[in-house]
DOTI-150641 format. One line per 10 residues: number of its first residue (from 0); their letters; for each residue x, y, z of N, C-alpha, C. Coordinates in steps of 0.1 Angstrom, whole numbers. Example, Ala and Ser with C-alpha at 12.3 -4.5 7.8 and 13.67 -1.06 7.14 Angstrom:
2
0 = as = 132 -57 78 123 -45 78 132 -33 78  128 -22 71 137 -11 71 129 0 79 .
END
This chain:
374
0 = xxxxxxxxxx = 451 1160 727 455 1155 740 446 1145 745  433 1146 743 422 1138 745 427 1124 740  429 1125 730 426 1112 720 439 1102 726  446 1111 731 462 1103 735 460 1097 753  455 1107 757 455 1102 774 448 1090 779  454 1083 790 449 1069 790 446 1071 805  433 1067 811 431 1071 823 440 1062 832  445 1064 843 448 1053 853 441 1041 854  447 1033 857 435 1019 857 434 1014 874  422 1022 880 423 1018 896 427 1010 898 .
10 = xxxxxxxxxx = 438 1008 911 445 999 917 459 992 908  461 997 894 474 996 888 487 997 895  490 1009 908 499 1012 914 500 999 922  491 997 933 492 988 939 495 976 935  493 971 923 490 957 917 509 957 913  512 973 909 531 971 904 536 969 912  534 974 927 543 974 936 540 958 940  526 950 941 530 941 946 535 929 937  532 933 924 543 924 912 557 925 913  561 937 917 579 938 922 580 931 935 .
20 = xxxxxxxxxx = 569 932 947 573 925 955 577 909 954  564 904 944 568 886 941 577 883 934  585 892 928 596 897 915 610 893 931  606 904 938 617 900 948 622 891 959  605 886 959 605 873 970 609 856 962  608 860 950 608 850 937 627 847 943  628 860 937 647 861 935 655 863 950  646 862 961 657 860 974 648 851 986  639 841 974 634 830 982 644 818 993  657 816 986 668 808 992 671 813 1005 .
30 = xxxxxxxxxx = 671 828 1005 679 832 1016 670 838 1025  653 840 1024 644 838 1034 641 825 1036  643 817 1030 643 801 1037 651 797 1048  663 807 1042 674 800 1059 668 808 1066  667 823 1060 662 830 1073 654 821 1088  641 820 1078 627 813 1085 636 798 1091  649 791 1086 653 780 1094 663 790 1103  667 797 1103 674 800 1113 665 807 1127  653 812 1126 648 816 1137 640 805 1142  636 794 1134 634 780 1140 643 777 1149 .
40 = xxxxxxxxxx = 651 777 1150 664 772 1156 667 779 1164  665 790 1164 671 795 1175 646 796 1192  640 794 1183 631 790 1188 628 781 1197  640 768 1184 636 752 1193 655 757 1203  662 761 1201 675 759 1212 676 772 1222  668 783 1220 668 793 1229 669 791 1245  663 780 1253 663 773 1264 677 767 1268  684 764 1255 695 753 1264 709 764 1263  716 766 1272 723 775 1276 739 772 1267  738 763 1267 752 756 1258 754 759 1241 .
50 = xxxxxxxxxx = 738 752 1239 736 753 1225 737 766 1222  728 772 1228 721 786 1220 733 799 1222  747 797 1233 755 803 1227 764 805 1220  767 788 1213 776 790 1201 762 792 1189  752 790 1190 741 795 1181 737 808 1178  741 817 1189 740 830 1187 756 836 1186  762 831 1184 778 831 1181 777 838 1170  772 819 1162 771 817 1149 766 830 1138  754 835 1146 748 840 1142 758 856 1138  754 858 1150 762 871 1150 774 874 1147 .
60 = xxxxxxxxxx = 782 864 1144 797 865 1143 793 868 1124  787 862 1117 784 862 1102 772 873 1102  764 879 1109 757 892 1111 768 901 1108  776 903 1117 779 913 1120 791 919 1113  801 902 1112 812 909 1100 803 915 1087  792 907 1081 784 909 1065 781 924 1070  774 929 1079 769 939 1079 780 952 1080  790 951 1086 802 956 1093 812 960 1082  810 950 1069 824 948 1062 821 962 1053  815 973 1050 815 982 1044 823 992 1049 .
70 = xxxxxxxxxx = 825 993 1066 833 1000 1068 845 1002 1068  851 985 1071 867 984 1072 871 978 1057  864 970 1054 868 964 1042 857 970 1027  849 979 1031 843 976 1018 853 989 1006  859 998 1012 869 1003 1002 876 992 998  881 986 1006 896 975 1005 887 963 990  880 963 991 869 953 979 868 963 967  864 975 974 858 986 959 874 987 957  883 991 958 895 993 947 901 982 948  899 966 952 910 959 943 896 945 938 .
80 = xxxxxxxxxx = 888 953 934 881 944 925 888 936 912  898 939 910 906 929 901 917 925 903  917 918 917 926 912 922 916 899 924  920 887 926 912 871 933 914 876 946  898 872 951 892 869 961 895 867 970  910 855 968 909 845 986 923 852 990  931 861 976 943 869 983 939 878 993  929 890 990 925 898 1002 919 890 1015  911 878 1009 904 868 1023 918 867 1032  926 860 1026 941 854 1031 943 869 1043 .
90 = xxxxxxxxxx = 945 878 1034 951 891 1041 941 893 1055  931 896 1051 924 902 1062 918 892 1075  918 883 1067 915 869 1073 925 865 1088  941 869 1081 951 866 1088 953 877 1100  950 886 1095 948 896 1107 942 897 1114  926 891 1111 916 891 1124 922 881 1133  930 867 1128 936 860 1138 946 863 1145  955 871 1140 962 879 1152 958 888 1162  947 896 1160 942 907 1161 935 897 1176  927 886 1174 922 878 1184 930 876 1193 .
100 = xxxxxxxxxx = 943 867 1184 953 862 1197 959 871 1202  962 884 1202 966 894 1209 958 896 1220  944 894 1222 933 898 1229 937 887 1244  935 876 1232 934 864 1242 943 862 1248  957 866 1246 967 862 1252 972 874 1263  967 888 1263 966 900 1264 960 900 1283  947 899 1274 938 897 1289 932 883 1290  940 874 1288 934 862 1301 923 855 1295  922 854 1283 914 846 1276 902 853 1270  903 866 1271 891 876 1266 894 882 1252 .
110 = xxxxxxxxxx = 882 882 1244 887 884 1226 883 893 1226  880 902 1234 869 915 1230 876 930 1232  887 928 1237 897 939 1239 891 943 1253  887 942 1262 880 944 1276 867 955 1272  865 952 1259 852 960 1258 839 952 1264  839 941 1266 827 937 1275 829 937 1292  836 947 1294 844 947 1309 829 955 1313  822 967 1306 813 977 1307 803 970 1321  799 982 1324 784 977 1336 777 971 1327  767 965 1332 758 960 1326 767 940 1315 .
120 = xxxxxxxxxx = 779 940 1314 779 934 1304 792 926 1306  797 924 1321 808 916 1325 808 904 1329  791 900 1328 794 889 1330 783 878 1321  788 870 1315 785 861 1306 771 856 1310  766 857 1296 749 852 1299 748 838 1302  742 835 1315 739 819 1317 729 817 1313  717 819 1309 704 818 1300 700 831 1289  692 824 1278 688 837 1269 675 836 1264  672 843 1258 655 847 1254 659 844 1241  646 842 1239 646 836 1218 652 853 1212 .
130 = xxxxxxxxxx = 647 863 1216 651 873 1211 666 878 1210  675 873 1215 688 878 1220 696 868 1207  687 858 1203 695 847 1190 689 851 1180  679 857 1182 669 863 1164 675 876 1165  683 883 1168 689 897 1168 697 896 1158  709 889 1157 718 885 1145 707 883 1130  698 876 1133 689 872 1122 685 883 1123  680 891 1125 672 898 1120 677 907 1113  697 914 1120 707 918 1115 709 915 1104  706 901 1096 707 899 1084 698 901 1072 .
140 = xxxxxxxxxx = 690 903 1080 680 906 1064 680 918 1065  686 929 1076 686 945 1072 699 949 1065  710 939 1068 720 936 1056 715 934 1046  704 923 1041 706 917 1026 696 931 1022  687 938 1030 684 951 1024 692 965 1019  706 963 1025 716 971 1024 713 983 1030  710 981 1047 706 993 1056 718 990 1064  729 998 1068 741 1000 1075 736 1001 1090  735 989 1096 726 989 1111 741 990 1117  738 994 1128 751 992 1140 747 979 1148 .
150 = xxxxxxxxxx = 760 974 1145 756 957 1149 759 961 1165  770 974 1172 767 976 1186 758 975 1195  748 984 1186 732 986 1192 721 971 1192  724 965 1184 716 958 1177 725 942 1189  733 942 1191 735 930 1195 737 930 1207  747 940 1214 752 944 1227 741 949 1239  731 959 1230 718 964 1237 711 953 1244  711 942 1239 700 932 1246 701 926 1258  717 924 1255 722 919 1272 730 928 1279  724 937 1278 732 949 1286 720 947 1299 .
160 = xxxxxxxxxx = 722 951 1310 714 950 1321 712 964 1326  718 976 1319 721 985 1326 716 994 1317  708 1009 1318 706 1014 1308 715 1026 1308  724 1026 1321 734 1037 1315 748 1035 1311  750 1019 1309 757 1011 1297 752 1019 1280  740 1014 1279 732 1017 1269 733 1032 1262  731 1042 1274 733 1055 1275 744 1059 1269  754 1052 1276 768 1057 1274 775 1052 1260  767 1043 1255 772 1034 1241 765 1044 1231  754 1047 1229 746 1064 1225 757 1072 1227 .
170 = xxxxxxxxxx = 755 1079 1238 767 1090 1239 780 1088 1226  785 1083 1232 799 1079 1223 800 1077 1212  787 1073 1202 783 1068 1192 781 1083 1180  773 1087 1189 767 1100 1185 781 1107 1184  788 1110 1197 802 1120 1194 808 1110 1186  816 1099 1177 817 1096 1168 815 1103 1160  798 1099 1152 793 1106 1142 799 1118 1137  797 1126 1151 801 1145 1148 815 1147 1145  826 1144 1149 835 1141 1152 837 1135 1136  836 1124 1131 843 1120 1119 831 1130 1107 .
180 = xxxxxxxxxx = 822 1134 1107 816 1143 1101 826 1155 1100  830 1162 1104 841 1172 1110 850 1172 1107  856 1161 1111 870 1158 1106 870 1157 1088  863 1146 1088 864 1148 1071 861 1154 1064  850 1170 1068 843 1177 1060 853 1191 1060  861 1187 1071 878 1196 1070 887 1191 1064  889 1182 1062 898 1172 1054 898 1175 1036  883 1167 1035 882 1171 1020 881 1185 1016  878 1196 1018 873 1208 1018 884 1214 1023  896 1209 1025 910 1217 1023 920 1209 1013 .
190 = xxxxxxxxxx = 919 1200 1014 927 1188 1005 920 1179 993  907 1182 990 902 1173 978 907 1177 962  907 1192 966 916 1197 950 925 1191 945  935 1194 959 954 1193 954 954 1178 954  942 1169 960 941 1161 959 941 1146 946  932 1156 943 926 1154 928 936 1153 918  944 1165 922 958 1168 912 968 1161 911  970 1155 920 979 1144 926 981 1129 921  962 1126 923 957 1110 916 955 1111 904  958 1121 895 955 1119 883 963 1109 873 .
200 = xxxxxxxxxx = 952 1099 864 960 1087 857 966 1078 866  971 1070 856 969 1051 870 985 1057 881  977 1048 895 981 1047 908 997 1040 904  1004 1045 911 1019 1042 912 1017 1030 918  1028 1017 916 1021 1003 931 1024 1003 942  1030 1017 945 1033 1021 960 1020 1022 965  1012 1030 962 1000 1034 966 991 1020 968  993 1011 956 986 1000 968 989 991 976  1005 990 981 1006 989 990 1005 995 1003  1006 1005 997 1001 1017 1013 987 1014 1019 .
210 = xxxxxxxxxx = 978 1013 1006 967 1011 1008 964 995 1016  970 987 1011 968 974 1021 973 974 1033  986 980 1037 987 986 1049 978 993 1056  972 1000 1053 965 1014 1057 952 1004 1061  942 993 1052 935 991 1054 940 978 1062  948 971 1067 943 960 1075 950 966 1089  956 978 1093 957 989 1105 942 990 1109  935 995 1098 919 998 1100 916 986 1106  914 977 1098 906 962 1103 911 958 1115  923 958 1119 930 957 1134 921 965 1140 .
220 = xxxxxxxxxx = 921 979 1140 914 982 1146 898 985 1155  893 980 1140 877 976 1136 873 962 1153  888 952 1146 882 946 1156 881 947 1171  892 956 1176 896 958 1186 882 968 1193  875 975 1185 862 979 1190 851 970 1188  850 958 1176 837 952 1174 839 940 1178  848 932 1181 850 921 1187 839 916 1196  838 924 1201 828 925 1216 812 918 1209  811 925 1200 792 922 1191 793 905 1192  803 899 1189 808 884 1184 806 877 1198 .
230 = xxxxxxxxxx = 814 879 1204 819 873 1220 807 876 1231  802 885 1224 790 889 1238 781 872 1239  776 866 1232 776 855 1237 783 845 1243  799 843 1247 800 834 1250 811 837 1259  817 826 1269 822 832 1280 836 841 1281  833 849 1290 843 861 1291 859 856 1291  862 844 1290 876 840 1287 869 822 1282  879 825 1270 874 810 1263 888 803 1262  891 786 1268 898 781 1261 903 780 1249  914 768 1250 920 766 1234 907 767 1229 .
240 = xxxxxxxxxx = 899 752 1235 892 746 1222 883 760 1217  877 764 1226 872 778 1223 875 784 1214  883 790 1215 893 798 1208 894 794 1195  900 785 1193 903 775 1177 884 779 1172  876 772 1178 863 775 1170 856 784 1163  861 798 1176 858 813 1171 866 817 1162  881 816 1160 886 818 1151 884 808 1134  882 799 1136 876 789 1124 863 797 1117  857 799 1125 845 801 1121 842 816 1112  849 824 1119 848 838 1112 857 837 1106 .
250 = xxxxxxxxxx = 867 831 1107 878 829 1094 870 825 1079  862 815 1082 856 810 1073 841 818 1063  840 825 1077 831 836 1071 835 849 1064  846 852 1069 850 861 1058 855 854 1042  863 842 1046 855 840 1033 849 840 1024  837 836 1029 826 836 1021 823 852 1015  824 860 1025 818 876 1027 830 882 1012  844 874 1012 850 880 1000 846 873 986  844 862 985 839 853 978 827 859 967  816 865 980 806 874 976 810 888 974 .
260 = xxxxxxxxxx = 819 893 971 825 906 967 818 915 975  815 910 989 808 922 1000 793 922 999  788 911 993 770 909 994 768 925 990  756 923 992 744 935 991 747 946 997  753 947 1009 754 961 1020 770 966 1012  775 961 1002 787 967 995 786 978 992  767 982 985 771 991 974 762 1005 982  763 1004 998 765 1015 1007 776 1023 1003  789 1018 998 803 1021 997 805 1022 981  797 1014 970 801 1018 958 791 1028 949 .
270 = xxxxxxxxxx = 781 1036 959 777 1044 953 783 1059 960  796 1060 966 802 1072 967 811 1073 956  810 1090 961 825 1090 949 840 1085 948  841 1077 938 860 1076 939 859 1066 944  858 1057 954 860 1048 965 865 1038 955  867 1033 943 870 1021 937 887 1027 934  889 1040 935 908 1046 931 911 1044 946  923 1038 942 927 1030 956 937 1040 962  935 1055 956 944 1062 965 928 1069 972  919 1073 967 908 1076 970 908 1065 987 .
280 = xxxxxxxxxx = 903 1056 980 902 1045 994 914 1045 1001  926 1049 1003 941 1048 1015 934 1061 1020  931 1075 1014 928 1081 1019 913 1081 1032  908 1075 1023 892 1073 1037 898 1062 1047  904 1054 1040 908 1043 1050 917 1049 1064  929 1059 1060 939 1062 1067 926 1073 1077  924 1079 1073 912 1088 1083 908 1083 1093  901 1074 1089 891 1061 1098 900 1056 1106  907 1055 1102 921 1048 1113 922 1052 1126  926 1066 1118 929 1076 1131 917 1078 1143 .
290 = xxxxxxxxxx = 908 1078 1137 891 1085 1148 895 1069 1154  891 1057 1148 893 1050 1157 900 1047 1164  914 1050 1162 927 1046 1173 920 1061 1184  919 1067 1179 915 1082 1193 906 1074 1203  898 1068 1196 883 1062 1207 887 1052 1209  898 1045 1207 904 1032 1211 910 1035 1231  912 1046 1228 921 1056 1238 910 1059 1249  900 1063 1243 892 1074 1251 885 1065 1266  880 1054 1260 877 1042 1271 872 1033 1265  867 1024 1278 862 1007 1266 851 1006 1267 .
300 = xxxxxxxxxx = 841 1017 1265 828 1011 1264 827 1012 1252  817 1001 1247 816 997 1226 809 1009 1225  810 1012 1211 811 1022 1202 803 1015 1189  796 1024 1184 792 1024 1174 801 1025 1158  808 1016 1156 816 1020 1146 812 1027 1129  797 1017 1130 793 1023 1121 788 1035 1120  784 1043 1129 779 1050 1131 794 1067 1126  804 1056 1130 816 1068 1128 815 1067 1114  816 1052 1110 820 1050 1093 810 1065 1082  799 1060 1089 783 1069 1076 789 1081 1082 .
310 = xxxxxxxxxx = 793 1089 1095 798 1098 1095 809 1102 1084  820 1098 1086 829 1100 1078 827 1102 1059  821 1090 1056 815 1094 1045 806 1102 1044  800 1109 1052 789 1119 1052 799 1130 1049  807 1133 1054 817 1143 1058 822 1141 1046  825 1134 1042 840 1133 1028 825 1139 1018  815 1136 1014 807 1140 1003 804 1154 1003  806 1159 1015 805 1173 1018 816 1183 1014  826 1177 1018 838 1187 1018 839 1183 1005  841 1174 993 845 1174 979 835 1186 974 .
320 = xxxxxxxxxx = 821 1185 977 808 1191 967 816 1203 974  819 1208 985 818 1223 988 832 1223 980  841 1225 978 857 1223 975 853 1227 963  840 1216 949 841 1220 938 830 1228 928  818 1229 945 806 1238 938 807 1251 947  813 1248 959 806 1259 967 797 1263 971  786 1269 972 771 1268 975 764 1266 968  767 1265 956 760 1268 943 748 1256 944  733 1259 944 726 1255 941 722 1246 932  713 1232 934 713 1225 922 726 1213 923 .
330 = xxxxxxxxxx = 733 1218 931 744 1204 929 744 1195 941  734 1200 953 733 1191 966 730 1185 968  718 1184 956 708 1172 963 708 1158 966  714 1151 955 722 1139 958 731 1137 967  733 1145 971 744 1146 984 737 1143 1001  729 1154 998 720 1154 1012 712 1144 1009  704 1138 996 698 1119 999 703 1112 1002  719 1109 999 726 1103 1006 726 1105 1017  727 1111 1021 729 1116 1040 724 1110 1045  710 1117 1043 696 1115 1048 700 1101 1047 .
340 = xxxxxxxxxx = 695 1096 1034 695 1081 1036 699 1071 1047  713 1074 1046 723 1066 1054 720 1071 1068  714 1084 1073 707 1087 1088 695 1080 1095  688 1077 1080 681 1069 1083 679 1059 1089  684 1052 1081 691 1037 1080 694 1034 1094  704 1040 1099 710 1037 1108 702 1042 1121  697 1048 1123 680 1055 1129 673 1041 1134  668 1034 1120 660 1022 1122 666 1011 1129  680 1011 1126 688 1001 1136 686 1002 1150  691 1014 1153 689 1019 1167 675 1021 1172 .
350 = xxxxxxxxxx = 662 1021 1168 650 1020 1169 647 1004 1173  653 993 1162 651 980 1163 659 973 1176  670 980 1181 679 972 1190 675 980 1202  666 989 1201 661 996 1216 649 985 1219  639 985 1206 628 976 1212 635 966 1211  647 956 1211 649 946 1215 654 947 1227  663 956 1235 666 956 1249 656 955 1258  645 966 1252 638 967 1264 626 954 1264  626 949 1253 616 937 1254 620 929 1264  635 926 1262 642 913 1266 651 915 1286 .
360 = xxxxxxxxxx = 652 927 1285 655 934 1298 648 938 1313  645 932 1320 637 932 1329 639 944 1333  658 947 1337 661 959 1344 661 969 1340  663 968 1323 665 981 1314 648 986 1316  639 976 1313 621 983 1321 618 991 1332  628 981 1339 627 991 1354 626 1000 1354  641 1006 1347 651 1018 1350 639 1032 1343  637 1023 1331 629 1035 1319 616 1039 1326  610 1026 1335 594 1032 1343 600 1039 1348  607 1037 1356 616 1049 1371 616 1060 1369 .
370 = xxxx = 620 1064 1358 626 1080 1345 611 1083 1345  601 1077 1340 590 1080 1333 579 1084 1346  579 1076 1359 573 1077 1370 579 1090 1382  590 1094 1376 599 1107 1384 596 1118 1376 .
END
């Protein structure tokens, strides 16, 4: 045993991890370059009230679908990976523009479904802090890390003036979570068997039609709660020309976002089970539907959608393992890292978009000394 053992070589660990680091800064040098140009920019235009909110538009409108697209579309990508790209773009593409002009024509020029009606957030920012344009950015590199941030928390927090806006976006967020945890951990855990029995061998092509139904219902709906992340910069009713630009622009971004088969934050969604059988995916999809049409109902303050999504899949990984182990030990673990994981994750989001409210919030300071001084 002597003859074979090789001592550690002080500081080897350190020296690996930071060889993977230059391994990874090497291979996503392009996309910290825009990074580092995009928070220039929003540095040198933060001041001018015009620029800096189609610049934080910009920002956030391609933040937030890239980070977002796991929940409504990233099944809709994992099961028709062998279909071309710009057909699903076309599909879902064409719905977010209806989905808009319904808003806009609806309420009077407003694209957010009256989700920015909330206290704290009715009325359009006439000046912004560098931080309120590096929020989107910063949303993006916890996307290109593949951490499922809530673009609610993360974008909506900052110009909220109110912290029991804030409060109440928590609240609702949190009952989400429980709520689509529950539902689905009932769902699978009565239906994942007969389920199972059902999809066995290739999908009939009813099923993926159902499934593209099912999923651009979802995306209708997705927007009708996250619209708001997008618009919070810019004014509470936009003209044509307005209008045409917001729609161009995310139009054009989802392109890209299919183009890129869902970037990096995809494979939140292609390391569950099943999600690529596209009856697998009608079924998560049609779920999600439902929780969201319910909170579509319940009132209009934003919601954490993602927060329901990592629920739901939290829930569906539960009720299949219980359905085919039962308690049995030895088969959880992977299940609960996942969990954890994705609790995490989304933990750090809400940690990041609290210290950005309260940095950027004069009033949200107030309120929190006030609590803290009572």
């Amino acid at each position: 045993m002597g003859k074979h053992f090789k001592a550690p070589t002080p500081g080897k660990a350190g020296s690996t991890r930071m060889n993977l680091f230059m391994v990874y800064a090497r291979r996503e040098r392009k996309f910290f370059l825009l990074i580092g140009l995009a928070m220039l920019v929003s540095a040198v235009f933060y001041p001018y009230p015009r620029i800096a909110m189609w610049l934080g538009f910009m920002f956030a409108g391609y933040s937030a679908v890239a980070n977002d697209s796991i929940q409504t579309i990233g099944t809709f990508i994992a099961s028709n990976s062998n279909r071309k790209w710009y057909w699903l773009w076309l599909y879902i593409g064409l719905i977010f523009v209806f989905a808009i002009l319904t808003s806009w024509f609806l309420y009077d020029g407003d694209v957010s479904f009256l989700r920015l009606q909330s206290k704290g957030l009715e009325q359009a920012p006439t000046e912004f802090a560098f931080l309120q344009l590096a929020a989107p950015v910063i949303l993006l590199v916890l996307t290109r890390m593949k951490i499922p941030v809530s673009t609610t928390f993360m974008l909506l927090t900052s110009f909220s003036g109110s912290l029991s806006t804030v409060t109440g976006m928590l609240q609702k967020s949190t009952s989400g979570y429980f709520i689509a945890f529950s539902c689905s951990v009932l769902i699978w855990l009565i239906f994942a068997k007969p389920f199972q029995r059902l999809v066995k061998g290739e999908a009939h092509q009813a099923w993926v039609w159902f499934q593209w139904l099912t999923s651009g219902t979802l995306w209708y709906l997705w927007i009708a709660q996250d619209a708001a992340n997008i618009a919070v910069y810019l004014p509470r009713s936009l003209n044509v020309a307005e209008l045409l630009f917001f729609l161009a622009f995310i139009f054009g971004g989802l392109g890209l976002l299919f183009y890129l088969k869902g970037d990096k934050i995809q494979g939140i969604v292609n390391e569950k089970s099943d999600v690529a059988d596209v009856r697998s995916a009608t079924l998560i999809d049609l779920v999600y539907a439902f929780i969201l049409f319910w909170f579509t109902q319940v009132n209009t303050i934003p919601m954490s959608t993602t927060w329901v999504f990592i629920g739901l899949l939290a829930g569906r990984e539960v009720g299949m393992k219980a359905a085919k182990y039962g308690a049995s030990t030895g088969k959880w673990r992977k299940t609960w890292t996942l969990i954890g994981k994705d609790i995490v994750y989304v933990s750090v989001g809400l940690i990041v978009s609290m210290i950005l409210a309260i940095a950027v919030n004069a009033g949200i300071r107030r309120e929190i000394w006030s609590i803290i001084a009572n």
